[in-house]
C-alpha positions in Angstrom: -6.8 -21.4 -21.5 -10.0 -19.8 -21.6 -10.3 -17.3 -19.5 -7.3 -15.5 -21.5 -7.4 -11.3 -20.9 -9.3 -11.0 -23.8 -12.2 -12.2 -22.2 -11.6 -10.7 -18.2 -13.3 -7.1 -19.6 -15.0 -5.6 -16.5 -16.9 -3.0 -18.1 -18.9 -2.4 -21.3 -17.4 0.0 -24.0 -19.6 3.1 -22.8 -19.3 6.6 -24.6 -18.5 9.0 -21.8 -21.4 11.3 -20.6 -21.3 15.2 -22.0 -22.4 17.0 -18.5 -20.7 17.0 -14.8 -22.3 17.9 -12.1 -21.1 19.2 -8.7 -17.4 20.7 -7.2 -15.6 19.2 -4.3 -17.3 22.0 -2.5 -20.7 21.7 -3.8 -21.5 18.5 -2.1 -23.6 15.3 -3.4 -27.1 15.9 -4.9 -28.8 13.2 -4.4 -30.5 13.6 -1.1 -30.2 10.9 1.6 -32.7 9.9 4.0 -31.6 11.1 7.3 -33.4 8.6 9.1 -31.7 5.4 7.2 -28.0 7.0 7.0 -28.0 9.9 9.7 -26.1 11.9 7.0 -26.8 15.6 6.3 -26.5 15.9 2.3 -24.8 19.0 1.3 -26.8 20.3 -2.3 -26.0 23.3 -4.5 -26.6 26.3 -1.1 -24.1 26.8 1.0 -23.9 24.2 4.1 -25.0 24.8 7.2 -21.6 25.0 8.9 -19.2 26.7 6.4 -16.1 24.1 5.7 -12.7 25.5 7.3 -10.5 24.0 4.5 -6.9 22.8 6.3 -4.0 24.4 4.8 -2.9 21.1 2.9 -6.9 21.8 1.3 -5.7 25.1 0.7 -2.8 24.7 -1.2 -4.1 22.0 -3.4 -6.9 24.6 -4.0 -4.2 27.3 -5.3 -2.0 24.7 -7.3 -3.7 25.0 -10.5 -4.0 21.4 -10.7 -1.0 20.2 -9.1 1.2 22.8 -11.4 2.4 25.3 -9.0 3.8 26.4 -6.7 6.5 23.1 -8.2 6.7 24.6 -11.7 8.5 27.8 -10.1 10.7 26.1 -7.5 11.9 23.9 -9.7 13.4 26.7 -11.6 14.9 28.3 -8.6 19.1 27.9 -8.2 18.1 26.2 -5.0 19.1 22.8 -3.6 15.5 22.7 -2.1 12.2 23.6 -2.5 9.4 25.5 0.1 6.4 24.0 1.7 3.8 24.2 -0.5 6.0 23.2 -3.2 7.1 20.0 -0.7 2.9 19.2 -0.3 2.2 19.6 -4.4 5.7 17.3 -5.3 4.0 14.1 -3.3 0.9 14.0 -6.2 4.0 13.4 -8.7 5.7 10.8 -6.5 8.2 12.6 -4.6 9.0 13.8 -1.2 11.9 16.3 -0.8 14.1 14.8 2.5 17.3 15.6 4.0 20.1 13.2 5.7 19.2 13.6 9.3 22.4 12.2 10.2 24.4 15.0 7.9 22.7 17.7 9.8 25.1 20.1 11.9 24.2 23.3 13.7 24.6 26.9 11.6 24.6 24.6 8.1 22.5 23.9 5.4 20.4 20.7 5.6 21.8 17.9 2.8 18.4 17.9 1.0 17.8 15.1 -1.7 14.5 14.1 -3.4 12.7 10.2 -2.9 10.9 8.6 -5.8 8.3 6.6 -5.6 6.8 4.5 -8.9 3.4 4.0 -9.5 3.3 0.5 -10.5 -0.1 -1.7 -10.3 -0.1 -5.1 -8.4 3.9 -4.6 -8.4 4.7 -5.9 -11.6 8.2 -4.6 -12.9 9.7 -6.0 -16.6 13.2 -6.3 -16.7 13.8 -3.2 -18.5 12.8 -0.7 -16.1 14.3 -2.4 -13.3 17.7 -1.6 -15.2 16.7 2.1 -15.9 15.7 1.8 -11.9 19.5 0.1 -11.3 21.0 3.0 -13.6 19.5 5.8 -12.3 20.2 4.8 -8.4 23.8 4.2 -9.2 24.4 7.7 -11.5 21.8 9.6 -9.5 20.8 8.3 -6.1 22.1 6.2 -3.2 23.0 3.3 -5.1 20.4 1.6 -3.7 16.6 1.0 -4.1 14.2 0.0 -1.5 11.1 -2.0 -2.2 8.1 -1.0 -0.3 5.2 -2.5 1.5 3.1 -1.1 -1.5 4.4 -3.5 -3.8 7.2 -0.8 -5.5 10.2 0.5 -5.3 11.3 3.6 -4.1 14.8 5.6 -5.5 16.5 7.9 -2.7 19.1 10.9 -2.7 18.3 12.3 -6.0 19.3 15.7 -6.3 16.7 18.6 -7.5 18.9 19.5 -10.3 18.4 16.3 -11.6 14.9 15.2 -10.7 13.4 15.9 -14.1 15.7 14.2 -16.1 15.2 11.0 -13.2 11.3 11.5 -13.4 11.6 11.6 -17.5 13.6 8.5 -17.8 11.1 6.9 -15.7 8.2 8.3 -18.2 9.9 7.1 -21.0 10.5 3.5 -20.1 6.7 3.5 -20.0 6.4 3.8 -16.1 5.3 6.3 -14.0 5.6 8.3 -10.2 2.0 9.6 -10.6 0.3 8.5 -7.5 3.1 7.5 -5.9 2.3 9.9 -3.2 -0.5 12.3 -2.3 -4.4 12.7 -2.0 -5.3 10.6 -4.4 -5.8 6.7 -5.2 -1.9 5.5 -4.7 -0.1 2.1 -6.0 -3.0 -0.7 -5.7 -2.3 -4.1 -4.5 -3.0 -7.4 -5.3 -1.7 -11.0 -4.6 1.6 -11.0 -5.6 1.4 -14.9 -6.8 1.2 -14.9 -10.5 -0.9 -18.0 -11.1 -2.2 -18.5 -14.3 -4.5 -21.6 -14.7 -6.7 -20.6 -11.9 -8.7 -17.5 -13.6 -9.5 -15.9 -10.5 -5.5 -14.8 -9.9 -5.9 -13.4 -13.4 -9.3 -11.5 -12.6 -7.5 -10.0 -9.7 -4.6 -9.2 -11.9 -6.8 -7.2 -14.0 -9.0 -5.2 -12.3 -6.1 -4.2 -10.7 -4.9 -2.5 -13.8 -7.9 -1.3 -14.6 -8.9 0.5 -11.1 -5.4 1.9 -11.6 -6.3 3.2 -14.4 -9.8 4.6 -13.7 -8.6 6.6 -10.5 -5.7 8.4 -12.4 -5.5 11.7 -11.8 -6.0 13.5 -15.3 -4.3 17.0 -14.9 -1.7 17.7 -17.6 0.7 18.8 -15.2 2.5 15.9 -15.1 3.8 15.9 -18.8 4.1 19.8 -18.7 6.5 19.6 -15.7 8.4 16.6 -16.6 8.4 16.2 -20.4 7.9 19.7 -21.3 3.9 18.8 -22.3 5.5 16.3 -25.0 4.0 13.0 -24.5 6.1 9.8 -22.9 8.0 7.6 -25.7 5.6 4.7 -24.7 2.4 4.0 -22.6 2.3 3.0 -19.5 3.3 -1.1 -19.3 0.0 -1.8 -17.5 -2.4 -0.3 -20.1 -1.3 -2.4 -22.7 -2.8 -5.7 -20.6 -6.3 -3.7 -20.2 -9.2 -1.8 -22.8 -7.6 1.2 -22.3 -10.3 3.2 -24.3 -13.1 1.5 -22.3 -11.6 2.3 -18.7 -11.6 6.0 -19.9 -15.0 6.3 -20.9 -16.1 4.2 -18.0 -14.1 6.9 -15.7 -16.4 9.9 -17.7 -19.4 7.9 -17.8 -22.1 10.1 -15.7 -24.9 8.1 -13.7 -26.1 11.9 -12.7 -25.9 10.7 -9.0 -23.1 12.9 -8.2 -19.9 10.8 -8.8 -18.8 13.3 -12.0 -17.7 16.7 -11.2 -18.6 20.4 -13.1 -14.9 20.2 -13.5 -12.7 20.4 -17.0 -9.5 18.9 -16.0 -10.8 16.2 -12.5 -13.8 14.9 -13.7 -13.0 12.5 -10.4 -11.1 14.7 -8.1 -11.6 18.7 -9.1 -9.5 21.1 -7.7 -9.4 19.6 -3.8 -8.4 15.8 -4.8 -9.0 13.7 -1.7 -9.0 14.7 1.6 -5.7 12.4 1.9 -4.0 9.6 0.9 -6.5 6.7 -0.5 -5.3 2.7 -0.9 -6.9 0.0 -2.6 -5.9 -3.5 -2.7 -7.6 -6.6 -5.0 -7.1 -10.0 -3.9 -8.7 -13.7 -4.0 -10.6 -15.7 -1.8 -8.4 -17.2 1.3 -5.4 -15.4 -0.3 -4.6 -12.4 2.3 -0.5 -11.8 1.5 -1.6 -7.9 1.1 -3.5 -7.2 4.2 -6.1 -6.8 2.6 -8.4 -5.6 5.9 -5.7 -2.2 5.5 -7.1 -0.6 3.0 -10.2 2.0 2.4 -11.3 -0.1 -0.5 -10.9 -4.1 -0.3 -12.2 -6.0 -3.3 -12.2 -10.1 -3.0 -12.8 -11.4 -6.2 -16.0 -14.2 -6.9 -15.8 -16.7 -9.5 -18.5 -19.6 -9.7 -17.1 -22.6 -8.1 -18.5 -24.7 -11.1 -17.1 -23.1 -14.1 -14.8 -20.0 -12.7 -16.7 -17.7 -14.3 -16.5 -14.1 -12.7 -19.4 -13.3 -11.2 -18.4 -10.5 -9.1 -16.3 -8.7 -5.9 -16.2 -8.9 -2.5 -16.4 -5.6 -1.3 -14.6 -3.7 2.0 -14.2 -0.7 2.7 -12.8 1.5 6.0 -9.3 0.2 6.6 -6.4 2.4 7.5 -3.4 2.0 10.2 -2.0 6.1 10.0 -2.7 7.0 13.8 -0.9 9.6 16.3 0.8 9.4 19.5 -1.0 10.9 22.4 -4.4 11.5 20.1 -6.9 9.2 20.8 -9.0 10.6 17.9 -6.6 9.0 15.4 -6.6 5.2 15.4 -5.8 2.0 12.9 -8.5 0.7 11.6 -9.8 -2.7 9.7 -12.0 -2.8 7.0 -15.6 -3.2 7.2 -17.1 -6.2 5.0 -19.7 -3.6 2.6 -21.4 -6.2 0.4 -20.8 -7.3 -3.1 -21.2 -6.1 -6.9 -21.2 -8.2 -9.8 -18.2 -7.5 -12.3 -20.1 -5.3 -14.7 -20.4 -3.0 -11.6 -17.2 -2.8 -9.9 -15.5 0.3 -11.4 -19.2 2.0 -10.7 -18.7 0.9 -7.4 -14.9 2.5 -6.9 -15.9 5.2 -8.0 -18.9 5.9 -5.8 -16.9 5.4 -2.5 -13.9 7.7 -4.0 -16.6 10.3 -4.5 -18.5 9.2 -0.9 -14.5 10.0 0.8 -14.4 13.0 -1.8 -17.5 15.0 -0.9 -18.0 14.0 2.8 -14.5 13.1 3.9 -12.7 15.8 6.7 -10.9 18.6 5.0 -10.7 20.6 8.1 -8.5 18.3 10.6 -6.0 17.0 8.3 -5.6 13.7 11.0 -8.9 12.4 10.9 -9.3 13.0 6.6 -8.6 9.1 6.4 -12.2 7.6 5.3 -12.0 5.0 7.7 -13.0 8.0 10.4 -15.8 8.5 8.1 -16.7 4.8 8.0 -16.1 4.6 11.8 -18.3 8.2 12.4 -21.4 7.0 10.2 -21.4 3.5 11.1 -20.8 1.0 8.8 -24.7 0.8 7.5 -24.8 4.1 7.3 -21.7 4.5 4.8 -23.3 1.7 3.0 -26.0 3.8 2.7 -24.3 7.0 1.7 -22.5 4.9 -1.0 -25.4 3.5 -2.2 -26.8 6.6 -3.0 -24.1 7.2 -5.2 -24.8 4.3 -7.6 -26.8 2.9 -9.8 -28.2 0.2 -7.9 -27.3 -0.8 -4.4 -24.7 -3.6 -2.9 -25.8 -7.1 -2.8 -25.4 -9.1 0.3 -21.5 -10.7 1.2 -20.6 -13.6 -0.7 -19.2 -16.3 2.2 -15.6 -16.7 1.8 -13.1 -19.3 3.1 -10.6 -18.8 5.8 -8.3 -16.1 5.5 -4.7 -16.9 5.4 -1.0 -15.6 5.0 1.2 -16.4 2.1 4.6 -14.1 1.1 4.9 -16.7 -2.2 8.6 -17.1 -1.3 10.3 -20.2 -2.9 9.8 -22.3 -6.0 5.7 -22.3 -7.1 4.2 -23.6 -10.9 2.7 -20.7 -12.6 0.5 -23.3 -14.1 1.8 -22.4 -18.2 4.6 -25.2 -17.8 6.8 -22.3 -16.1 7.9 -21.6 -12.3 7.9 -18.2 -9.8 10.6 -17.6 -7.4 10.2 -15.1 -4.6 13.3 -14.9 -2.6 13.7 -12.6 0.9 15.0 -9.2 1.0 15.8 -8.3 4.3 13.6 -5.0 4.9 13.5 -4.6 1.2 17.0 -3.1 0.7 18.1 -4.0 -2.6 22.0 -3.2 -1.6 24.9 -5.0 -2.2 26.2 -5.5 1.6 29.7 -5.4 3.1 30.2 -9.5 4.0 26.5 -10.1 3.3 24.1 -10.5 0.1 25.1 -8.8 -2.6 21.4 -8.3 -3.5 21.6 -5.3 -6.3 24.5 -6.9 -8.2 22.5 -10.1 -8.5 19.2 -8.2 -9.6 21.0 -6.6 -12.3 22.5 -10.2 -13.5 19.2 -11.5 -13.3 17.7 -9.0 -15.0 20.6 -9.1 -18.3 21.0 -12.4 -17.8 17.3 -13.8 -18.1 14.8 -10.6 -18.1 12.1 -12.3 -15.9 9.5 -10.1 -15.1 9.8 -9.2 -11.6 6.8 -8.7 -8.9 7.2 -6.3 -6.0 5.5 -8.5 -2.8 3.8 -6.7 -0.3 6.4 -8.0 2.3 9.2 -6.3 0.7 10.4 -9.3 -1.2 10.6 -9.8 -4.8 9.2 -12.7 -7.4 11.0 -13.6 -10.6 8.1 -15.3 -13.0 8.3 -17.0 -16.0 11.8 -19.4 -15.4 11.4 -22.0 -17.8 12.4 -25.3 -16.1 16.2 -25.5 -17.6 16.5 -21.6 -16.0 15.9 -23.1 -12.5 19.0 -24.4 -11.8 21.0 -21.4 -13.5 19.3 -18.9 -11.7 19.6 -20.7 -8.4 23.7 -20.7 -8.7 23.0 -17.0 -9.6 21.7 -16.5 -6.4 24.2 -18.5 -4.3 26.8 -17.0 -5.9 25.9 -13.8 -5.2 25.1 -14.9 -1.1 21.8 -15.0 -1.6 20.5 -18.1 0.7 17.4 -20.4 -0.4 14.4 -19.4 1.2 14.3 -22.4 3.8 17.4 -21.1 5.1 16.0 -18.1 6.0 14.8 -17.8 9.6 10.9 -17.5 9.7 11.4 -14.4 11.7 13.3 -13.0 8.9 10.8 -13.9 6.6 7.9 -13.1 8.1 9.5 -9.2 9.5 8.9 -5.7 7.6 10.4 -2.7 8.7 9.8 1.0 7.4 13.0 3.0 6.3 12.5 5.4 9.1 15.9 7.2 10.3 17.6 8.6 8.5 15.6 9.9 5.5 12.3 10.2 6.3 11.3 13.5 8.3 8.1 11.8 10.6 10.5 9.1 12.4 11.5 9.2 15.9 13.8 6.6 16.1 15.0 3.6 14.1 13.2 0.7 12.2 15.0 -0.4 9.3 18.3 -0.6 10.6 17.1 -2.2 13.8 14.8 -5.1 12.7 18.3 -7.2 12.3 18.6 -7.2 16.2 15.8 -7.6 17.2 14.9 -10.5 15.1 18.1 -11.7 16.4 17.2 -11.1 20.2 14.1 -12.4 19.8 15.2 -15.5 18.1 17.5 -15.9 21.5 14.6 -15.5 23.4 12.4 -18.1 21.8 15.5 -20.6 21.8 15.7 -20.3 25.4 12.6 -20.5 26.6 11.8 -23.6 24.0 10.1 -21.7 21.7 12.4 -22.4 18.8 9.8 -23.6 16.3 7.9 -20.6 16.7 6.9 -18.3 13.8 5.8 -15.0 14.9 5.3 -12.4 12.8 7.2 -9.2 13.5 7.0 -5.5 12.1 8.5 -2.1 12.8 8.3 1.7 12.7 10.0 4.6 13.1 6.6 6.7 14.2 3.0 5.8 14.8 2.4 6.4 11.0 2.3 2.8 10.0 3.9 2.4 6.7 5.2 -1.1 7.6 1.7 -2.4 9.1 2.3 -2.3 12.3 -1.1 -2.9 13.7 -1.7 -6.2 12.2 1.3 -8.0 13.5 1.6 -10.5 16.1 4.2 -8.2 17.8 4.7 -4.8 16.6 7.2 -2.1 17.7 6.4 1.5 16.6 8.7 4.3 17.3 8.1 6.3 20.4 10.5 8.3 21.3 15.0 8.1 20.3 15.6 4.3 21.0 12.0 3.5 22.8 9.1 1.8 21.1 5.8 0.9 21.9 4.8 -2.6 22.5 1.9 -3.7 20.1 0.2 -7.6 20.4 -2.7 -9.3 19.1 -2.6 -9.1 15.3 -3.1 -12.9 13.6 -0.7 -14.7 10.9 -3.4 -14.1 8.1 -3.7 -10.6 9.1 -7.4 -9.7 9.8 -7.2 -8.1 13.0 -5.7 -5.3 14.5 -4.0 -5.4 17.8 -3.6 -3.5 20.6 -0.9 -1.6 22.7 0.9 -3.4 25.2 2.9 -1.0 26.6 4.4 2.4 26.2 8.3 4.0 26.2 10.5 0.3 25.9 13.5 1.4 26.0 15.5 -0.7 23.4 17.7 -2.1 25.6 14.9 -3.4 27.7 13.6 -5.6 24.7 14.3 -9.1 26.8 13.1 -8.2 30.1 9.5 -7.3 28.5 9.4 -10.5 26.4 10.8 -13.0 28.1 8.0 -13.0 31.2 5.2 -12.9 27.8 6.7 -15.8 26.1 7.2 -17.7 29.4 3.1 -17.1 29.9 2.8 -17.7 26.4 4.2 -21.0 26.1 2.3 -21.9 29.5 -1.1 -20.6 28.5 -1.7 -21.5 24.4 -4.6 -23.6 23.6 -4.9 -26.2 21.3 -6.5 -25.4 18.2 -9.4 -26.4 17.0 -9.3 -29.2 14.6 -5.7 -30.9 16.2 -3.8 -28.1 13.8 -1.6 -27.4 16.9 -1.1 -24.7 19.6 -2.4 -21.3 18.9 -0.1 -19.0 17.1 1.2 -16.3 19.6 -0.8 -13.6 17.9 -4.1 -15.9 18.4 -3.4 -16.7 21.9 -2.8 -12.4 22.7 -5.7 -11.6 21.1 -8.0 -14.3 23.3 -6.6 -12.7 26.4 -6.4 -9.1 25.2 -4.3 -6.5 27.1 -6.0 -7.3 30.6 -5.1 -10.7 30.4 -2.0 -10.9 29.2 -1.0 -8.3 32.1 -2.3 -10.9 34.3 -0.8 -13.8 32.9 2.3 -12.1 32.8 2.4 -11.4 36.3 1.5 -15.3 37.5 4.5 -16.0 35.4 
């Protein structure tokens, strides 16, 4: 083929730049015009208003690069460790927890570490999914959990044996860096690994390569967990990208204010980000990672003639983290930004990392998302303030196609004479279950058996690629054997439904997710039957708080945690996932599930239009969203 990886370089072989310029603190120096972008720039005197770091800021100011205060806790004879510690751990992939479930008045909490792998477009080779298998069964749960970040995530680790788990992982030539914390985390990209259409494999690359370029560079890392020795191998991504090139285009110094006066975070410096920061990568019409979710969006452009790259696609402003009973906090989509050709597009991420860097909220810890800054400035004017970070400014939008939804479950052609098959993992619990799918035994046949690569989906699923033809049928009385049904048996509620872990490991849920997205896809499959809605897809998610880890906000019916056993009521997110809803309702009480739905899929089924184009009724996210919350109240109540 020939656009092979050799050829999908996205940026010259530049020799980094000798000076830096600017702290976090020390804002941008290349003045904006207040009357285009409305945006005060901060230069080398003091601003205006002094900045009231938060105290997340602060710690992450005293850390000494993310080494302390985690270097001394971790040497303490303690089960646990102390807050700052707790805030510092997340930048190397880890939260501390504690069974919620164990906890009993006068004792100790049963405290246990979460692990979180850094692992670019979700690709996972065989051999670290049996270290991940190994180490969950000798030091965790026994189970792993893959994530709507297209990873997987080992639980119940003990602190006395977090190095050794974090070292393993090093060694195999993965990582937990970025995991967590304020700074780029795991980056997405369609999950689909295509490879005789190039722009799949564009997508596929810069993905690495962004990875690779927003890596936090402190030495901490190694010092902590390998004792400042370096890992047995490099990372498995860099060996598909210029690793040499990526560097030197992360140091490379337009002297607009991007680079930092900093010797350890030439990106970053002593602050990092104001918080966490996603990115995702995907193809025209291709939208199976929500793309509209994250603060960077990049859409790759090819030349319809010849698939040549030509360029991205870029958005930026998209987050869903929002708080209960604070309208200042909100989900967000992304705004369209303009595009870049491919010689420009690491420039480009790096000019709105430094945009959310210098001019992002460090004093109100809930609004430090940048889609409040992209919502405060207006999207022109963030345009604008990016701009002035680069080299030359964005280019108009590229016209795309439709948007639409894929998870990539079944059998697909790769398009190299081999086959993909993505099979459903019930809320991504990869857990051998009493009288059910005995999902973690057959992963770890798979992976001895064959060693497909696997690919993490961003709908908690997982892809096996490369199955030569003969391997098809094997693998499929794998499965079976192990209760594992064929996708097409799988109900499309099922299929289509993501849940966070919520209760009872993570510390910010309120009530259950997880563990109740089984009934309620049941109850609402009742529903549907009854009122002769049987054929219906609708796609379903679920949270234990407001945070929205599962994506919430962009399904066609949403229930996010609320209060012990009470959710609100989201609607009027679409099947491709490029809009965000809107509450319904507040405080359903669980047990009042069929008593709200019923009367909406009554009016539902009475009030859907026919789509344009005779492609059927309007989906029930489509038809919520025409009516918004007013009108569905109303048609509701004619029901």
């Amino acid at each position: 083929m020939a656009h092979t990886c050799a050829a999908l370089a996205l940026v010259a072989l530049i020799a980094p730049a000798s000076g830096f310029i600017g702290t976090p603190l020390v804002r941008h120096t290349t003045p904006l015009s207040a009357a285009s972008s409305g945006v005060t720039s901060m230069v080398a005197e003091p601003p205006a208003k002094p900045i009231k770091l938060d105290k997340v800021n602060l710690i992450k100011l005293h850390s000494q690069n993310l080494r302390e205060p985690v270097r001394s806790e971790m040497a303490t004879e303690e089960v646990f460790i102390n807050h700052d510690a707790y805030q510092i751990l997340k930048f190397h992939g880890s939260y501390m927890q504690d069974n919620r479930e164990n906890r009993k008045k006068g004792a100790d909490k049963d405290y246990s570490f979460m692990l979180r792998l850094k692992m670019p477009g979700g690709e996972c080779p065989p051999e670290l999914y049996r270290l991940l298998d190994d180490l969950s069964n000798e030091y965790g749960h026994g189970h792993l959990r893959l994530t709507t970040r297209q990873t997987f995530q080992l639980h119940g680790v003990a602190k006395s044996n977090l190095k050794h788990v974090i070292r393993e992982i090093m060694n195999v030539g993965s990582s937990t860096v970025g995991g967590c914390g304020d700074v780029n985390r795991n980056i997405m990209t369609t999950p689909a690994p295509i490879t005789n259409r190039p722009e799949y494999e564009y997508a596929r690359t810069v993905t690495k390569q962004v990875a690779e370029l927003l890596r936090p560079l402190s030495a901490a890392f190694t010092e902590l967990w390998l004792d400042g020795e370096k890992a047995a191998t490099i990372e498995y991504w860099r060996k598909d990208i210029d690793g040499a090139a990526i560097d030197a285009e992360m140091l490379r110094d337009n002297g607009r204010g991007v680079i930092l006066d900093h010797p350890v975070e030439p990106l970053y410096g002593d602050l990092y980000l104001p918080r966490k920061f996603k990115i995702g990568v995907t193809v025209p019409g291709d939208n199976a990672i929500d793309i509209y979710t994250n603060d960077i969006g990049l859409v790759v452009v090819t030349d319809p003639r010849t698939g040549a790259l030509e360029g991205f696609n870029v958005m930026a402003g998209g987050g869903l983290g929002r708080t209960h009973g604070k309208e200042t906090t909100f989900a967000r989509a992304a705004d369209h930004i303009g595009f870049v050709p491919a010689d420009r597009v690491l420039e480009c991420c790096k000019a709105i990392l430094a945009a959310q860097r210098d001019h992002g909220n460090r004093e109100v810890r809930a609004n430090a998302r940048m889609k409040y800054l992209v919502h405060t400035l207006g999207v022109d004017r963030f345009r604008t303030l990016v701009e002035s970070y680069m080299s030359a400014p964005f280019e108009p939008w590229r016209a795309l196609p439709e948007w639409r939804y894929s998870d990539w479950m079944g059998w697909h052609e790769q398009g190299d004479g081999k086959w993909f098959y993505g099979f459903n993992i019930e809320q991504g619990r990869v857990i051998d279950r009493e009288g059910g799918p005995q999902i973690k035994t057959a992963l770890r046949a798979i992976a001895d058996r064959f060693a497909f690569p696997m690919i993490c989906t961003p709908n908690q699923s997982l892809i096996l690629r490369d199955v030569a033809e003969a391997q098809r049928a094997p693998l499929e009385a794998l499965l079976a054997a192990h209760g594992i049904l064929p996708i097409e048996a799988i109900d499309p509620l099922t299929r289509l439904a993501i849940a966070c872990p919520a209760l009872p490991m993570c510390g910010l849920a309120i009530t259950e997710a997880e563990r109740r997205m089984p009934e309620f896809i049941t109850r609402v499959r009742a529903l549907l039957d009854a009122g002769g809605l049987g054929d219906e897809e609708i796609m379903m998610r679920m949270t234990g708080c407001p945070n929205g880890c599962a994506r919430p906000y962009m399904a066609e019916l949403a229930f996010v945690g609320d209060g012990p056993d009470t959710y609100q009521v989201w609607l009027g997110g679409t099947p491709q996932c490029d809009r965000v809803g809107y509450p319904l309702m507040k405080g359903m009480k669980e047990k009042d599930l069929e008593a709200t739905l019923r009367p909406l899929l009554a009016a539902y089924k009475a009030g859907r239009q026919t789509r344009a184009g005779a492609r059927g009724p309007e989906s029930f996210g489509e038809y919520c969203s025409r009516l918004g919350k007013a009108g569905v109240e109303a048609a509701v109540a004619a029901v």
